[in-house]
C-alpha positions in Angstrom: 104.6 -123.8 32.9 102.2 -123.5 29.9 98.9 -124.1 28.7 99.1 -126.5 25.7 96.1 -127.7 23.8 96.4 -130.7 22.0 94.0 -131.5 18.7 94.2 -134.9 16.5 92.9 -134.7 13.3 90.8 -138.1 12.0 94.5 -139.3 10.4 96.4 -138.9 13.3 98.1 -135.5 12.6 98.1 -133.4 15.7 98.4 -129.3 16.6 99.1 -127.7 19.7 98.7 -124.5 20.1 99.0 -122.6 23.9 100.4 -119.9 26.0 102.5 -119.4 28.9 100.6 -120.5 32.2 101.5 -116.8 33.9 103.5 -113.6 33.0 107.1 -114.2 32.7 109.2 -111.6 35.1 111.7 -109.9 33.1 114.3 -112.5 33.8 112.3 -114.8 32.3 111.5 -113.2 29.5 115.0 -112.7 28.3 115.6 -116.6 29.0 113.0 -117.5 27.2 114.0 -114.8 23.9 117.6 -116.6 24.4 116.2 -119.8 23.9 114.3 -119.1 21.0 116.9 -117.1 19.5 119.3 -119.8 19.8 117.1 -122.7 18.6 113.1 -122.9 18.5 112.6 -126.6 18.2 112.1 -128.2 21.4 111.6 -132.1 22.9 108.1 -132.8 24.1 106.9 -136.3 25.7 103.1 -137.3 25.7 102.3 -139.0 29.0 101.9 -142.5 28.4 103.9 -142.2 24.9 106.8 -144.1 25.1 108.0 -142.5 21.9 111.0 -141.2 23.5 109.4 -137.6 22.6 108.5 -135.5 19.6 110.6 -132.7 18.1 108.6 -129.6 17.5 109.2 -125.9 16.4 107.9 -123.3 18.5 106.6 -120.2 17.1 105.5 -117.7 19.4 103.3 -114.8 18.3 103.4 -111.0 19.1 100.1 -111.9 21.4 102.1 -114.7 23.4 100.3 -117.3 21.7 102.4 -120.5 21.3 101.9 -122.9 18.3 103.9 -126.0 18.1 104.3 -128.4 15.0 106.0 -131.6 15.0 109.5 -131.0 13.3 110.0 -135.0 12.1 113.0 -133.9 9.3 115.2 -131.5 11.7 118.6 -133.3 12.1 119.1 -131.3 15.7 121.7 -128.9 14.4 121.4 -125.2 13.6 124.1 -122.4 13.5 123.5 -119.5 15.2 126.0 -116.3 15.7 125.2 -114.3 19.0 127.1 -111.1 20.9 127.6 -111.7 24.3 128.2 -107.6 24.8 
């Protein structure tokens, strides 16, 4: 779970910005590093939007603070090389 706060600007342009809603365990915490190693843009739906969703790219600061921003031009592919030592 997280705490997401979302702002729209007078044009319509939102900005969420949030945090996770508790300490992740170690388990996780590595879950959540694989994700965002693999790929930080994610599928969010409003409720009541019947959008289908919005792609965003999550950054997450050193504090844990998570900002999202809509991602409109990412095709939904990325390359990413891993060890699974």
């Amino acid at each position: 779970m997280y705490d997401i706060t979302v702002t729209v600007d007078a044009v319509g342009k939102w900005q969420a910005t949030g945090r996770h809603a508790s300490a992740l365990d170690t388990t996780q915490r590595e879950g959540w590093d694989f994700l965002m190693e693999m790929d930080p843009h994610f599928s969010i739906a409003f409720p009541g939007e019947d959008r289908g969703g919005v792609t965003v790219r999550v950054v997450e600061t050193e504090d844990g603070t998570l900002t999202l921003m809509e991602a409109p031009d990412w095709d939904g592919s990325v390359s990413v090389t891993f060890d699974l030592t």
